[in-house]
N, CA and C atoms as a LAMMPS dump frame, in Angstrom:
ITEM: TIMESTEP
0
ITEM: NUMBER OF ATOMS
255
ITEM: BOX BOUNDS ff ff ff
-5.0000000000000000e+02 5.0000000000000000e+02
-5.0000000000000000e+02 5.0000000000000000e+02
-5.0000000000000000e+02 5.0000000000000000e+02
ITEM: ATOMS id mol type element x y z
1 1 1 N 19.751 -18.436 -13.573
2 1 2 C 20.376 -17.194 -13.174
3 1 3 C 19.754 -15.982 -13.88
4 2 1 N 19.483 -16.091 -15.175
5 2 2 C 18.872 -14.706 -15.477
6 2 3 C 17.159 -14.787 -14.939
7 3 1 N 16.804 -15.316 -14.584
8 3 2 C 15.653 -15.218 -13.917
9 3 3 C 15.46 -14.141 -12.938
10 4 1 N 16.786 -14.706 -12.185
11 4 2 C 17.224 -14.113 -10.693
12 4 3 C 17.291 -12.319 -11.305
13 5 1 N 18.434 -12.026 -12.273
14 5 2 C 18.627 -10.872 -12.525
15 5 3 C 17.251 -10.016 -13.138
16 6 1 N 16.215 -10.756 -14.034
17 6 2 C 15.075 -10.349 -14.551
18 6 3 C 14.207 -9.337 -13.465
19 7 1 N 14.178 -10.256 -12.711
20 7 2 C 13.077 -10.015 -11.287
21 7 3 C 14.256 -8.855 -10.447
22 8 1 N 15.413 -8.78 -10.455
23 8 2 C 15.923 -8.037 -9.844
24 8 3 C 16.123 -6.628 -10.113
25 9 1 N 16.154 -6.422 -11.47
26 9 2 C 16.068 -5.633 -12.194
27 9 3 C 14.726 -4.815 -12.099
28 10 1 N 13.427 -5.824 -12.334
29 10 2 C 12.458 -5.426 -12.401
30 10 3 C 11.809 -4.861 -10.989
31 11 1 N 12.353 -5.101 -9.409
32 11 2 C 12.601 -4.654 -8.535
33 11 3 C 13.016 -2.894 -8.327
34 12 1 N 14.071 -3.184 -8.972
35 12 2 C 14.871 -2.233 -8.895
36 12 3 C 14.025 -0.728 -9.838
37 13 1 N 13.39 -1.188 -10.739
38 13 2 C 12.841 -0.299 -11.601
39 13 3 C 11.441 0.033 -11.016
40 14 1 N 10.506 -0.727 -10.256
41 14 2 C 9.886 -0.369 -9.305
42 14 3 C 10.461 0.603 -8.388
43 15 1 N 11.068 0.413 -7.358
44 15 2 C 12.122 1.382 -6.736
45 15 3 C 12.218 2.343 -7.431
46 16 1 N 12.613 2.682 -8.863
47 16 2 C 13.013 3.905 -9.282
48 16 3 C 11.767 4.918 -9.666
49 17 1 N 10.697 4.248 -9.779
50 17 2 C 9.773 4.805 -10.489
51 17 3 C 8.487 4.721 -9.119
52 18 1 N 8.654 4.322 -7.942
53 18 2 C 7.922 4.6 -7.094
54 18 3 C 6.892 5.771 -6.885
55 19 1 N 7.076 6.998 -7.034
56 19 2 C 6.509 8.425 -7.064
57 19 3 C 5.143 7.654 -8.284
58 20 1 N 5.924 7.525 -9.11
59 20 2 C 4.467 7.15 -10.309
60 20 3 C 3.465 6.02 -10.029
61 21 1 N 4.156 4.612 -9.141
62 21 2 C 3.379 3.982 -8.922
63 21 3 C 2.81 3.986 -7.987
64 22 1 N 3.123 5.103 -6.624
65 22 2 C 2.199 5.695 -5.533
66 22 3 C 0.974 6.629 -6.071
67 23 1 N 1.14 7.061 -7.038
68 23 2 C 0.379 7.772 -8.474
69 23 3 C -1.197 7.091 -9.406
70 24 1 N 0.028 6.03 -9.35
71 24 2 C -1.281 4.87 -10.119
72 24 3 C -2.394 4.523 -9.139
73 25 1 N -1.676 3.604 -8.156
74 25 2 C -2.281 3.423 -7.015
75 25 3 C -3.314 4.327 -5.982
76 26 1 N -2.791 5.616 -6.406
77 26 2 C -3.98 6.721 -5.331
78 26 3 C -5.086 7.028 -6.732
79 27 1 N -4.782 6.97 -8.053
80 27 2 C -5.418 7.393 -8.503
81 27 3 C -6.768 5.79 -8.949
82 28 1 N -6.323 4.718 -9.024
83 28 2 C -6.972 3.828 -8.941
84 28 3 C -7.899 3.112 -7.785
85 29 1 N -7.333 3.715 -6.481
86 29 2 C -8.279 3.266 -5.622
87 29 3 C -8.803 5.014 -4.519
88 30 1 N -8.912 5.782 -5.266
89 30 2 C -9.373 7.17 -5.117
90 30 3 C -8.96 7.215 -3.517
91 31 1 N -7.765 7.47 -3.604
92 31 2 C -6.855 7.387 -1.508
93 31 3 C -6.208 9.088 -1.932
94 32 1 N -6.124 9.332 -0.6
95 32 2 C -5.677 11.036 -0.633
96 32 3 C -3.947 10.815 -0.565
97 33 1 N -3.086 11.624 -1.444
98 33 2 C -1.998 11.381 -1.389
99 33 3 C -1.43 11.595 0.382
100 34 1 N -1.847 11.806 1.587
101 34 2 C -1.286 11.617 2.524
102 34 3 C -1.571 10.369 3.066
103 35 1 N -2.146 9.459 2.669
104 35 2 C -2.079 8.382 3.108
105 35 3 C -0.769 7.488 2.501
106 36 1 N -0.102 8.167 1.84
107 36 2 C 0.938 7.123 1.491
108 36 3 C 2.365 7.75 2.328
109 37 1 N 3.307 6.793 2.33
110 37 2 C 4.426 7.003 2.777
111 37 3 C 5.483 8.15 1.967
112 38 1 N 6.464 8.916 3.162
113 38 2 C 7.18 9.584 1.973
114 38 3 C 8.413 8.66 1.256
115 39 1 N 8.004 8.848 -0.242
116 39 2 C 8.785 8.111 -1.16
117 39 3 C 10.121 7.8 -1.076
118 40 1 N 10.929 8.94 -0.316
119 40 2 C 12.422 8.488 -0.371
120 40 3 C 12.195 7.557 1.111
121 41 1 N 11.616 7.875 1.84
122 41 2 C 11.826 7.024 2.788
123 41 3 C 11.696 5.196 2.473
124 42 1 N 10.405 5.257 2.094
125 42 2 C 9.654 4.11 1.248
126 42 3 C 10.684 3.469 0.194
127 43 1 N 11.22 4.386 -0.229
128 43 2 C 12.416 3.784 -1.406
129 43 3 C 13.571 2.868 -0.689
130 44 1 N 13.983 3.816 0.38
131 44 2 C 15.187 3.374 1.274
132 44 3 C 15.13 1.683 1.958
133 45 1 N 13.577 1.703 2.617
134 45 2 C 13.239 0.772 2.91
135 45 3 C 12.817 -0.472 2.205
136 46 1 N 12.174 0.122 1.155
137 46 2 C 12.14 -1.137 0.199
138 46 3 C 13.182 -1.825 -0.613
139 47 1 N 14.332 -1.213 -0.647
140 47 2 C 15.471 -1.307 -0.628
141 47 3 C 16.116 -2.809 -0.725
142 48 1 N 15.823 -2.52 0.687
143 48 2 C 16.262 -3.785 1.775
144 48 3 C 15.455 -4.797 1.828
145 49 1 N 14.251 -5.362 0.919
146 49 2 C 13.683 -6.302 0.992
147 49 3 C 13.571 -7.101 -0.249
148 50 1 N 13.496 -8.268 -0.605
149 50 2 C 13.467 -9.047 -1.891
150 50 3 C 12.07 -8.904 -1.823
151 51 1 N 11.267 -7.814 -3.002
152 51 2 C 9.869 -8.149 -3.682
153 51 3 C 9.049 -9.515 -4.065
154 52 1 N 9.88 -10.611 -4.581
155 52 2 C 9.748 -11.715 -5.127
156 52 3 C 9.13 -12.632 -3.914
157 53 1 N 9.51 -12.148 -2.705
158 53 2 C 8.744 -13.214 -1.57
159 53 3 C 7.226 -12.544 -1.024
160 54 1 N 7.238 -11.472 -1.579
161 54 2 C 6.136 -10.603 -0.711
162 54 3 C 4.693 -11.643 -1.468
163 55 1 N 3.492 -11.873 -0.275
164 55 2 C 2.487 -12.569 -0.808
165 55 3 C 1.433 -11.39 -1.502
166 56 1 N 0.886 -12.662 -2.976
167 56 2 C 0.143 -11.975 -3.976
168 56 3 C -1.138 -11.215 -3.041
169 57 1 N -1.453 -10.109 -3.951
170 57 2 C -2.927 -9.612 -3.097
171 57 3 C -3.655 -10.263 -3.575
172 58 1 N -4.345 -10.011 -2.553
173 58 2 C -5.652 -10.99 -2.17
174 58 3 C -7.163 -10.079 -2.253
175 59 1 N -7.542 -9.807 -3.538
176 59 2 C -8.861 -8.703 -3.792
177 59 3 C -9.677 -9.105 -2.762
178 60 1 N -10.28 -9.835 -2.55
179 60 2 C -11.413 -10.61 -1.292
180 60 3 C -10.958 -9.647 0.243
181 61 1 N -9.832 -9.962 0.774
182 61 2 C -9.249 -9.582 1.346
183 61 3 C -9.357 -8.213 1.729
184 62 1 N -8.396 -7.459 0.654
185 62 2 C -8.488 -6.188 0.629
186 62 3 C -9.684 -5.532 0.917
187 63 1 N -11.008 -6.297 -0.328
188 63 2 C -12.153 -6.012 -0.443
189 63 3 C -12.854 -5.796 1.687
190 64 1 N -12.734 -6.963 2.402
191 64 2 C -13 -7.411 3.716
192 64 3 C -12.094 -5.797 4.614
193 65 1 N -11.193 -5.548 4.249
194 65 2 C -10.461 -4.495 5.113
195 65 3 C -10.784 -3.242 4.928
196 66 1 N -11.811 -3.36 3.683
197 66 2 C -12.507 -1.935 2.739
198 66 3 C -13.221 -1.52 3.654
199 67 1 N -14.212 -2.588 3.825
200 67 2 C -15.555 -3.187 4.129
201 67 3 C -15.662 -1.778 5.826
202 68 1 N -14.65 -3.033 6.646
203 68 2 C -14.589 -2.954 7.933
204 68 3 C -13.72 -1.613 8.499
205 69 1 N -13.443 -0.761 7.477
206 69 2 C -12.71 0.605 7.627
207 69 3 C -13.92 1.317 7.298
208 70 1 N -14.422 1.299 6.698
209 70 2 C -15.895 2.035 5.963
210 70 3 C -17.346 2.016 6.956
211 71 1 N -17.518 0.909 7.32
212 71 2 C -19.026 0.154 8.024
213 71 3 C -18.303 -0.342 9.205
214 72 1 N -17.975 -1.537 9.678
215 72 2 C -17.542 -1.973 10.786
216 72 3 C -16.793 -0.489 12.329
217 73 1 N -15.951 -0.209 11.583
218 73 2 C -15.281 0.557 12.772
219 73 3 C -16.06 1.935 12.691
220 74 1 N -16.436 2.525 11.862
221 74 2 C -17.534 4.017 12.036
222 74 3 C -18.686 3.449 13.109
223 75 1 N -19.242 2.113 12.751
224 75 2 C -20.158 1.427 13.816
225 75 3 C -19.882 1.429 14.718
226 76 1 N -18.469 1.081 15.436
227 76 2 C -17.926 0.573 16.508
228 76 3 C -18.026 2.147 17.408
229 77 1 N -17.445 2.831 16.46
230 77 2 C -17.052 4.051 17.187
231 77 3 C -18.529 5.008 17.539
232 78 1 N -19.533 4.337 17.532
233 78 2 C -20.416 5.257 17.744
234 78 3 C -20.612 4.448 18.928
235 79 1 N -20.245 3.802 19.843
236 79 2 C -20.576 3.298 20.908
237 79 3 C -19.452 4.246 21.954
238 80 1 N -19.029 5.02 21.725
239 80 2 C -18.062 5.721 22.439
240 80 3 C -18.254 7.269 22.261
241 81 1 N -17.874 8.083 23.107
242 81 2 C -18.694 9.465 23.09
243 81 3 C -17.763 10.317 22.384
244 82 1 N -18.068 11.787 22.072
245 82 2 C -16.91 12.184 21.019
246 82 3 C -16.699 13.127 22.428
247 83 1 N -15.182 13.314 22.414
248 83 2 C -14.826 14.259 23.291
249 83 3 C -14.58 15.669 22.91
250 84 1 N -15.26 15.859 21.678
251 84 2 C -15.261 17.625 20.999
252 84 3 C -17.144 17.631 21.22
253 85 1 N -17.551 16.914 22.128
254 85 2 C -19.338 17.777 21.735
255 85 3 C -19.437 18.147 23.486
């Protein structure tokens, strides 16, 4: 049982401190603060979910979705015409 409360707690203090760890996060992977969600909303919603089931990240992964946002789809999109020229 205090396990349960540990992790719940530690949930909960995430939640409270969200603004800072949207903070850490833009400042560690150099992202423009409009790419993130607004915080109270984000708060509200995260709310409602148990953290403890969410799956670990996966660097490889992430790394692969970097990749293909950067190189893959700028590629893609040059096969299509821009409708501002």
């Amino acid at each position: 049982m205090p396990a349960i409360m540990g992790k719940a707690k530690a949930q909960q203090k995430l939640i409270d401190n969200l603004e800072d760890v949207f903070g850490k996060v833009q400042r560690e992977h150099h992202l423009p603060k409009g790419d993130f969600p607004n915080v109270e909303q984000f708060r509200e919603v995260l709310s409602g979910y148990n953290i403890d089931k969410f799956e670990k990240l996966k660097p490889k992964m992430l790394q692969t979705v970097d990749d293909m946002l950067g190189y893959d789809i700028p590629e893609l999109l040059k096969n299509f015409r821009n409708p501002y020229d």
